[in-house]
C-alpha positions as a LaTeX table, in Angstrom:
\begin{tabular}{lrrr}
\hline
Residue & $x$ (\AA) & $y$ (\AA) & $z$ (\AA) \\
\hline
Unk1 & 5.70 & 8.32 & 13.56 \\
Unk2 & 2.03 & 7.83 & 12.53 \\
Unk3 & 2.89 & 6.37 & 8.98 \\
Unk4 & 5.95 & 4.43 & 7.93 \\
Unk5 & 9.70 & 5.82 & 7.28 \\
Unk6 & 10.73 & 3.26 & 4.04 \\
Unk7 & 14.46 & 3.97 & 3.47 \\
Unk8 & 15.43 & 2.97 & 0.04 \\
Unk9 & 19.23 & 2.50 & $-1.24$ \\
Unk10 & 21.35 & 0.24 & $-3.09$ \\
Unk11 & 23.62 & 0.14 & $-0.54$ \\
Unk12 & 23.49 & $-2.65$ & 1.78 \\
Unk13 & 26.22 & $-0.77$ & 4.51 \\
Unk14 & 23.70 & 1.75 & 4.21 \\
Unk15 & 20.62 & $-0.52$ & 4.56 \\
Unk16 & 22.36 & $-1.72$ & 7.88 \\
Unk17 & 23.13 & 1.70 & 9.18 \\
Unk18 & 19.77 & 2.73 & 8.88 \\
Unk19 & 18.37 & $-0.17$ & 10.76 \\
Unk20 & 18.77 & 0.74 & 14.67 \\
Unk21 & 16.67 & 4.40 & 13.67 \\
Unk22 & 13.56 & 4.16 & 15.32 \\
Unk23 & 10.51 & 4.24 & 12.94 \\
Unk24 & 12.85 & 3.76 & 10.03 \\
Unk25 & 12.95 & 0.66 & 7.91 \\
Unk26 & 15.41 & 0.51 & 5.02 \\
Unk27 & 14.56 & $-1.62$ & 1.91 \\
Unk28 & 17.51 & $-2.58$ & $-0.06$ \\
Unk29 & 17.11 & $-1.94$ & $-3.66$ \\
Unk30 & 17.92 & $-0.86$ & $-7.52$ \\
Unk31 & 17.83 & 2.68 & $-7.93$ \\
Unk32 & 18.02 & 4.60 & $-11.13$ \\
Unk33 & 19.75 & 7.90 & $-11.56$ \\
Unk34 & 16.45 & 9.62 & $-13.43$ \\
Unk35 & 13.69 & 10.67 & $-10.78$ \\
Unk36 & 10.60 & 9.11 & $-12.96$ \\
Unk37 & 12.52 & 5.56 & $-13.74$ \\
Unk38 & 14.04 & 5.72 & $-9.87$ \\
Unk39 & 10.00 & 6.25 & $-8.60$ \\
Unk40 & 8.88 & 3.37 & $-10.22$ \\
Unk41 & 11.23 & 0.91 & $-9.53$ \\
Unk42 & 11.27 & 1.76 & $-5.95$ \\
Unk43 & 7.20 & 2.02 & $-6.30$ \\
Unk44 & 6.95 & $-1.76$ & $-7.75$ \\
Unk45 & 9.38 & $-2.79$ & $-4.79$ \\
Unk46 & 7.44 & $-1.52$ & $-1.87$ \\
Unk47 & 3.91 & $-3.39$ & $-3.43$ \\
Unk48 & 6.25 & $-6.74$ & $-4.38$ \\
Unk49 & 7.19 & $-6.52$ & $-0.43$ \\
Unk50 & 3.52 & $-5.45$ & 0.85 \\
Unk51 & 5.03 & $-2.22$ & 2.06 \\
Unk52 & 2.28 & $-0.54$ & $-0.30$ \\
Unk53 & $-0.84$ & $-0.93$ & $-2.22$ \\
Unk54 & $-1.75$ & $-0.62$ & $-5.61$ \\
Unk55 & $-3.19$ & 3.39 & $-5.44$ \\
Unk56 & $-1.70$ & 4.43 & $-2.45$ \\
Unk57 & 0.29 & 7.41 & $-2.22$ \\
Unk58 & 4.08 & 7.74 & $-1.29$ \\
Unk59 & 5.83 & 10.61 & $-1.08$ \\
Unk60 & 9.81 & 9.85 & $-2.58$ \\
Unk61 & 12.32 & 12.34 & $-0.96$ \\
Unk62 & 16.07 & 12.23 & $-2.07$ \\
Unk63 & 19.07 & 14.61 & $-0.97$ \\
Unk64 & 22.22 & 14.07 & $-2.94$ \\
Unk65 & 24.83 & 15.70 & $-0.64$ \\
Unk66 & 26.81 & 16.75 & $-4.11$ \\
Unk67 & 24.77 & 19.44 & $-4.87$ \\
Unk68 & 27.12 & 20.21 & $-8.14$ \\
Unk69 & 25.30 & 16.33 & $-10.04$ \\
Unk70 & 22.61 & 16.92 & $-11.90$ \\
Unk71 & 20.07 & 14.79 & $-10.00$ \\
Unk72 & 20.71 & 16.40 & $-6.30$ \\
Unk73 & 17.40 & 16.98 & $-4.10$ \\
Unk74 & 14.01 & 16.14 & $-5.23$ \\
Unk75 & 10.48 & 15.38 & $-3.33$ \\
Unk76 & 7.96 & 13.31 & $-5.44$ \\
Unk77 & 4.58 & 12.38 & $-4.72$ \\
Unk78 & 3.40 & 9.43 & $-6.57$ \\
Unk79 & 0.59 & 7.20 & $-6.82$ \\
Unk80 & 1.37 & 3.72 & $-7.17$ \\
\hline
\end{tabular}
């Protein structure tokens, strides 16, 4: 793909399966359960690795497979 695939989790079995994909590179981190605390952490990660800049915009996608929680699917666009 033309821009990169950052896969964020807290999971580092996750983090590993993630890692053959093609294009994909998973970043193993703290995420929060509320959208606007979970965008910022993982925001502050990505420019303390040099995966981003300051300004720069990332789009944050998340699909919670239990569709019942109360934080399930969400796509964010944030500047960080």
């Amino acid at each position: 793909p033309p821009v990169p695939i950052i896969a964020t989790t807290d999971s580092d079995v996750t983090a590993r399966r993630l890692a053959p994909y093609w294009g994909v590179l998973p970043v193993c981190t703290d995420i929060a359960d509320n959208v606007g605390v979970a965008g910022l952490l993982i925001g502050q990660q990505l420019v303390r690795r040099n995966l981003a800049a300051h300004g720069e915009r990332v789009v944050l996608v998340s699909v919670n497979p239990d569709v019942a929680s109360t934080g399930s699917n969400y796509l964010k666009i944030q500047q960080l």
